[in-house]
C-alpha positions as CSV (number, residue, x, y, z in Angstrom):
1,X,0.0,0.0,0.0
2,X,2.5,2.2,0.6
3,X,4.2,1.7,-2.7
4,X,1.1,2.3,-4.3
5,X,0.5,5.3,-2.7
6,X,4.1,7.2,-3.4
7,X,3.5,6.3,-6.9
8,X,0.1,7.6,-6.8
9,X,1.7,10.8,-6.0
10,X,4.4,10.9,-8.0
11,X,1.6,10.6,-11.1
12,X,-0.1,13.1,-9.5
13,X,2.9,15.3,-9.2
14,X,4.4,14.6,-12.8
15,X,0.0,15.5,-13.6
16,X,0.5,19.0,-11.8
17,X,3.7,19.8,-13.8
18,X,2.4,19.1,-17.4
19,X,-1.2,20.7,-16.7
20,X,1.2,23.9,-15.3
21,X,3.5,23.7,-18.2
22,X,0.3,23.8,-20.7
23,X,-1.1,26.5,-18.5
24,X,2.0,28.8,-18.7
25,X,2.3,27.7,-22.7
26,X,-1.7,29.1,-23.4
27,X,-0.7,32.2,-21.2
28,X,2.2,33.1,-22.6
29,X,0.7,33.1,-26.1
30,X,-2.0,34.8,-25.4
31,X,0.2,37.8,-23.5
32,X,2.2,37.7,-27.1
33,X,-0.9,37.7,-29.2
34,X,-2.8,40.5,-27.1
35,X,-0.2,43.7,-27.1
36,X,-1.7,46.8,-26.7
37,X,-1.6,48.2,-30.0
38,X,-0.8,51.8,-29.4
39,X,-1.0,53.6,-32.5
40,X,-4.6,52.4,-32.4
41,X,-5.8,53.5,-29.4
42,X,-4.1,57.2,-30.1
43,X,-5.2,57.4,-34.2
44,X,-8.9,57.0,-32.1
45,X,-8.0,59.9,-29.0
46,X,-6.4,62.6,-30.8
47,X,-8.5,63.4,-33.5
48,X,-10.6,63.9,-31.3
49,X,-8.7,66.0,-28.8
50,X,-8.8,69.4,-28.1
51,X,-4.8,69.2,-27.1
52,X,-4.2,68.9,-31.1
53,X,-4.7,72.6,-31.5
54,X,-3.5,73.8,-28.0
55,X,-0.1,72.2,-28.9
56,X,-0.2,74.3,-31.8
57,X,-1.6,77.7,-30.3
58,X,0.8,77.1,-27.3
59,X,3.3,76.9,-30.0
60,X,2.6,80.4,-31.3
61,X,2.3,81.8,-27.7
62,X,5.6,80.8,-26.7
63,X,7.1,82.4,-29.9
64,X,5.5,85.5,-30.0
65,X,6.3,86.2,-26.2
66,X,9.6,84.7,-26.2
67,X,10.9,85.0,-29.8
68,X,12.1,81.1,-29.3
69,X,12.5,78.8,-32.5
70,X,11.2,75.7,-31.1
71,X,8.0,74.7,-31.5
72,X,5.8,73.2,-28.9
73,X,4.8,70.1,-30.6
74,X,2.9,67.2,-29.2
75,X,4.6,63.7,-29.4
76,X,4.8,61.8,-32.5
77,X,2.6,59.0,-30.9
78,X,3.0,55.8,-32.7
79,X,4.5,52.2,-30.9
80,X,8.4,53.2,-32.1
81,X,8.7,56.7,-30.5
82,X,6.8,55.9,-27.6
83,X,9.0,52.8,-26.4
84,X,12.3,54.2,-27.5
85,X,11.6,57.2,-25.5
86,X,10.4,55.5,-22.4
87,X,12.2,52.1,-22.6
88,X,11.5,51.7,-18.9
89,X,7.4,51.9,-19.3
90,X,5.5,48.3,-19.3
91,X,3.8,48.3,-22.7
92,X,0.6,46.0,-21.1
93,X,-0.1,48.5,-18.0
94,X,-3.2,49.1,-20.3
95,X,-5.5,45.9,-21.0
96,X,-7.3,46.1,-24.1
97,X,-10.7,46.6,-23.9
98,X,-12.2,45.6,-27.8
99,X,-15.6,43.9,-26.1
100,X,-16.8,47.1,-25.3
101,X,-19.3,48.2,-28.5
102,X,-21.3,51.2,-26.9
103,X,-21.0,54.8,-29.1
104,X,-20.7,57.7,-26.1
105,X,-19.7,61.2,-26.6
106,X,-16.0,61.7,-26.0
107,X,-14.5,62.7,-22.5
108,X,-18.1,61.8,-21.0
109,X,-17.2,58.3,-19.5
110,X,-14.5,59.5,-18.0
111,X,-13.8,58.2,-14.3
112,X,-11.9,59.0,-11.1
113,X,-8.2,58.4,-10.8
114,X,-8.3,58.9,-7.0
115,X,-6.0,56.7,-5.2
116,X,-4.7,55.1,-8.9
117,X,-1.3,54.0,-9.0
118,X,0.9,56.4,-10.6
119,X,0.8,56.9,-14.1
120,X,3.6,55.2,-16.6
121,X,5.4,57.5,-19.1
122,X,3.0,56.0,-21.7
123,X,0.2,56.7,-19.7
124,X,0.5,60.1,-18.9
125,X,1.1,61.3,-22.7
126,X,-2.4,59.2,-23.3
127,X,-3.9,61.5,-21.2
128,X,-5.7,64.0,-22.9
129,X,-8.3,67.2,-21.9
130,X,-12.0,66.8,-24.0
131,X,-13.9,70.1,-24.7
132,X,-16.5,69.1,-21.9
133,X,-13.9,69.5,-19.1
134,X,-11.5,71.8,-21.2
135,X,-14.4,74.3,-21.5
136,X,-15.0,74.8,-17.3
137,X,-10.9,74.5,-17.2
138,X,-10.7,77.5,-19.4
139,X,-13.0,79.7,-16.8
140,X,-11.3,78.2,-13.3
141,X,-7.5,79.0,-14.7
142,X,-8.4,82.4,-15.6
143,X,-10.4,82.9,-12.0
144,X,-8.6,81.2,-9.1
145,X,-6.6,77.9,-10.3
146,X,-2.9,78.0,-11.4
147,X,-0.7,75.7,-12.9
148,X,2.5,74.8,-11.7
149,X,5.3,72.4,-12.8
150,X,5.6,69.1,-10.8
151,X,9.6,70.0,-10.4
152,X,12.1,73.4,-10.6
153,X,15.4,71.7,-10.7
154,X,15.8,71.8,-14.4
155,X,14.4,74.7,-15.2
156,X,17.4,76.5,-14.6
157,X,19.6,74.1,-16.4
158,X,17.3,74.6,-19.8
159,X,16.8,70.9,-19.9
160,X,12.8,71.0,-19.9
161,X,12.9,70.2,-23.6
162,X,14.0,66.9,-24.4
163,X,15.0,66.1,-28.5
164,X,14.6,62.9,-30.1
165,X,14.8,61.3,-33.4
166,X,11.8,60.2,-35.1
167,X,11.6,57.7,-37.2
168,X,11.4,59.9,-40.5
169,X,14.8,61.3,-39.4
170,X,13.6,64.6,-37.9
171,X,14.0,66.1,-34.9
172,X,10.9,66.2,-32.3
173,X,10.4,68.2,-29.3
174,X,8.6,67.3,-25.8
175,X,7.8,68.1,-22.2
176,X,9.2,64.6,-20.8
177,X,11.7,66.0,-18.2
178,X,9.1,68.4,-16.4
179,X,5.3,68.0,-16.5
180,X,2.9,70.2,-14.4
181,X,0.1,70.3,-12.3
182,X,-3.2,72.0,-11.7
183,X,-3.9,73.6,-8.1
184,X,-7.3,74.9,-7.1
185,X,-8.2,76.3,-3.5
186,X,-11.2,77.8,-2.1
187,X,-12.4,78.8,1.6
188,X,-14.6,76.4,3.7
189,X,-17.3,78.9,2.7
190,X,-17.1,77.9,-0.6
191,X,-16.8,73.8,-0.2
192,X,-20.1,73.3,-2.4
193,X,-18.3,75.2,-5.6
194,X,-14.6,73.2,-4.6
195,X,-16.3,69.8,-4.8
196,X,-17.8,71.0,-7.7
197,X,-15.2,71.5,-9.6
198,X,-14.1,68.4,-7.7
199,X,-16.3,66.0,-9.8
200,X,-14.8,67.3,-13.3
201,X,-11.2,67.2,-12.7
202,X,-11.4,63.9,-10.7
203,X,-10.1,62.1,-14.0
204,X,-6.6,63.7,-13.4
205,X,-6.4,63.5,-9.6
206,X,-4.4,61.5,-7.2
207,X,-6.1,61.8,-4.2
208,X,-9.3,64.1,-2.9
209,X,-9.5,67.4,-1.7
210,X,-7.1,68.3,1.4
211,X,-8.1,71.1,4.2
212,X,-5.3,73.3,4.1
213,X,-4.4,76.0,6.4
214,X,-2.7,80.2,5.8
215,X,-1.7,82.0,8.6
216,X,-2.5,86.0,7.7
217,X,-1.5,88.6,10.2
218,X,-1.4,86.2,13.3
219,X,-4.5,85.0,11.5
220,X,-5.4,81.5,10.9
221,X,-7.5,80.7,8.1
222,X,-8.9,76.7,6.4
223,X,-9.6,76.4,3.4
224,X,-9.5,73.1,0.7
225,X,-7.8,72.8,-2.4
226,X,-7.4,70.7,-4.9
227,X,-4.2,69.1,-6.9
228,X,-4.0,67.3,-9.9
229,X,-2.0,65.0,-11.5
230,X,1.8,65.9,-13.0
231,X,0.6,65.5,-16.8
232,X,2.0,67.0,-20.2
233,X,-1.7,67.9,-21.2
234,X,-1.6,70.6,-18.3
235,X,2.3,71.6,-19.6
236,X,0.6,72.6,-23.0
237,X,-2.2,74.6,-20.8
238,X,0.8,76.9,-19.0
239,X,2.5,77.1,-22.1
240,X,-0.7,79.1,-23.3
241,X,-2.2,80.8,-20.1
242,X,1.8,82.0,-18.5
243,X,4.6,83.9,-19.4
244,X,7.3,82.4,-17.3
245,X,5.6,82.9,-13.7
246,X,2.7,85.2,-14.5
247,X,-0.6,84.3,-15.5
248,X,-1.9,86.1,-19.2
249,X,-5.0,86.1,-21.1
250,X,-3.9,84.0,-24.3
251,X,-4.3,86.4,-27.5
252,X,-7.0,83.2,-28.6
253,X,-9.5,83.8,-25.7
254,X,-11.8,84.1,-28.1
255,X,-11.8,79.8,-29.6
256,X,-11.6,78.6,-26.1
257,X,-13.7,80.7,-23.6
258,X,-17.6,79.1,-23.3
259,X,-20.7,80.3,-21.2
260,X,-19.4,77.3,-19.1
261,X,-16.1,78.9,-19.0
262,X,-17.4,82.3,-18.1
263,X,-19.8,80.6,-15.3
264,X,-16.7,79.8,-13.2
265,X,-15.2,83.1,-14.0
266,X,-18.3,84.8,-12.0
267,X,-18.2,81.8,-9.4
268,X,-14.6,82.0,-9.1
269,X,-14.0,85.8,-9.0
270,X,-17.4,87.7,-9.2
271,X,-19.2,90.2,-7.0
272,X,-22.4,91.9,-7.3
273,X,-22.0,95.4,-7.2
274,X,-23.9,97.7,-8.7
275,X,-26.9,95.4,-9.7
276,X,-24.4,94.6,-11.8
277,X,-21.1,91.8,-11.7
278,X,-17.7,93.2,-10.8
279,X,-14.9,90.3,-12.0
280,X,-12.1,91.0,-9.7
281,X,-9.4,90.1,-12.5
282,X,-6.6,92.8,-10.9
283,X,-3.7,90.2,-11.7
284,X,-4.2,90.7,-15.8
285,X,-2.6,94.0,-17.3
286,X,-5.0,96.6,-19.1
287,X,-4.3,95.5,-22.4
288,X,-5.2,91.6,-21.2
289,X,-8.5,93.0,-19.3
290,X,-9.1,94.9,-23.0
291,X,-9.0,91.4,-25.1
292,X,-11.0,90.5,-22.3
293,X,-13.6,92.9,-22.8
294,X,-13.8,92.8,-26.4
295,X,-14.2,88.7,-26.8
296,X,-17.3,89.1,-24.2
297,X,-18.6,91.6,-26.7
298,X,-17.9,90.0,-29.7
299,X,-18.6,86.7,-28.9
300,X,-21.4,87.1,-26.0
301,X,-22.5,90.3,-26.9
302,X,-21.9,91.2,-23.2
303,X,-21.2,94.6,-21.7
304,X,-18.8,95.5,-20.0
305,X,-16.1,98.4,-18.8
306,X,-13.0,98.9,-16.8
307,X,-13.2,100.1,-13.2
308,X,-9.9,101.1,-11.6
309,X,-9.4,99.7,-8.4
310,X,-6.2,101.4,-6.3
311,X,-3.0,100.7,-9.0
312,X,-5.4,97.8,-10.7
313,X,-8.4,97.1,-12.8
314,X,-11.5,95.4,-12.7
315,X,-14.3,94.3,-15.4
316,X,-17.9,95.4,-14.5
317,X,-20.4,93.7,-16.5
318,X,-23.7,95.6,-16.4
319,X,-26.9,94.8,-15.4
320,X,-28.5,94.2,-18.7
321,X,-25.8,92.1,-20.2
322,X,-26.6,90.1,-17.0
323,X,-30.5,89.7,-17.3
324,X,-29.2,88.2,-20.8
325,X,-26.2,86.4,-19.8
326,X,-27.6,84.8,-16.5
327,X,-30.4,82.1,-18.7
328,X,-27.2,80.7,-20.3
329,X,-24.9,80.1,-17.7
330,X,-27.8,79.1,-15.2
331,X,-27.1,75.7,-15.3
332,X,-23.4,75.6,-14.7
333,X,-23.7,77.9,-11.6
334,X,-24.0,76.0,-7.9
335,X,-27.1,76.3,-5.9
336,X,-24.9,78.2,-3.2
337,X,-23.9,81.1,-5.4
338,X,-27.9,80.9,-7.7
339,X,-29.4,83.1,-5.1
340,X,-27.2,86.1,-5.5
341,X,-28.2,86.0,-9.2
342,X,-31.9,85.5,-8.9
343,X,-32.0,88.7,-5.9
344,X,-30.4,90.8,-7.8
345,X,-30.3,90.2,-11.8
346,X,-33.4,88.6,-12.0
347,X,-35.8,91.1,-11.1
């Protein structure tokens, strides 16, 4: 019996070892057989994506302002220049997904990346900004958010730029060294309109809002903010929207700004004064707050003039261009800031 039984197991073991070997034969050519096929999944983003024409534009930006020859171009994105720029980055982080059939508008089945693991190199320059969130971007950088780059300690050394060869022989420029960032922080007064604008950047964040405190003459203040992601999608939006630390009005205001856009303007930086809405946009020059002015005109057909406020300006927006401005941005404005409109412009 006892013979029997060790040779029992010994078939039983030598079993276990050709089922495994079969097992890890299948898996293996199905890992081989199922590469993510890049140039695919990117000929199907970008056509689509708004980040096509901000390359461009922020290309144009930069070289008026800074009189620079290079061009800020978006990466070549097929399978040879992704992988031979990052060498390092695992090619199957992304599982195909081919069973999925349904037709939805782009950027609208978009989900949280809260408490994702961090993003490959690939990843990251997949990553793109649809109109539907680009649009209430637009209004938030120009009110109170601000984009920052993830690092400093090349910028001094010039080495943001990284060159490669492509594989048409020419030379192609990228943000690969430093990507940035988008920060947005409100008061605990304003926690409804933070976790608002919570719920459409939540694709590009790390973790949720923190509670973050300022100390101002002995003074202790809360507030929460909010901090995306270190992505070369936001690098293209400072190219546009600074001019080495300072925040601008881009010369295009006029293709990217939306009702949407203007909605968190007023949220963001509006007062009612006057039965009117005084934007409190003192950090733009004149000549910005002008453009300003004039692509609310032409566009909106709004109102508005410049008040001067101590060594400053500030855009006033009157009351009529609000009882006509106020049905289209209804909808994009949060309950807690609806009641100022409707006491005062609605009457």
């Amino acid at each position: 019996s006892n013979s029997f039984s060790k040779s029992y197991s010994a078939l039983n073991f030598i079993i276990f070892i050709i089922l495994f070997l079969v097992f890890y034969f299948y898996f293996y050519i199905y890992i081989k057989t199922t590469q993510i096929d890049y140039i695919i999944f990117f000929n199907s983003l970008l056509p689509l994506s708004p980040c096509l024409s901000l390359a461009s534009q922020a290309s144009d930006a930069s070289d008026a302002r800074k009189g620079q020859p290079e061009k800020f171009k978006l990466l070549e994105l097929h399978r040879g220049n992704l992988l031979k720029i990052f060498p390092r980055s695992n090619p199957q982080y992304v599982k195909e997904n081919n069973k999925c059939k349904s037709i939805v508008i782009y950027g609208s089945n978009l989900n949280s990346s809260v408490h994702l693991p961090k993003f490959t190199s690939i990843v990251s320059y997949m990553v793109n900004i649809p109109n539907n969130i680009l649009s209430a971007l637009i209004g938030i950088l120009l009110s109170d958010g601000h984009i920052e780059y993830k690092t400093r300690k090349l910028l001094n050394s010039g080495k943001v730029i990284n060159k490669f060869k492509s594989p048409d022989g020419k030379d192609s420029d990228i943000y690969s060294n430093i990507n940035s960032r988008f920060r947005f922080k409100q008061s605990i007064d304003h926690l409804e309109y933070l976790f608002y604008v919570f719920s459409i950047l939540s694709p590009y964040c790390k973790s949720y809002p923190r509670l973050v405190k300022t100390r101002v003459n002995r003074r202790e203040f809360y507030g929460i903010e909010i901090i995306t992601r270190a992505l070369p999608c936001f690098t293209l939006l400072r190219e546009m929207f600074y001019n080495g630390r300072i925040k601008i009005i881009p010369e295009n205001l006029y293709d990217l700004i939306t009702y949407e856009g203007l909605a968190h303007i007023i949220m963001g930086d509006g007062s009612f004064k006057f039965n009117g809405i005084l934007l409190n946009l003192q950090a733009f020059s004149v000549k910005e707050l002008i453009l300003f002015i004039n692509v609310l005109k032409i566009k909106f057909n709004i109102d508005c003039t410049l008040h001067k406020s101590r060594n400053h300006y500030t855009v006033y927006i009157t009351v009529d261009s609000c009882r006509k401005l106020y049905p289209k941005i209804k909808n994009y404005i949060v309950p807690s800031m609806r009641y100022k409109f409707e006491k005062k412009i609605t009457k």
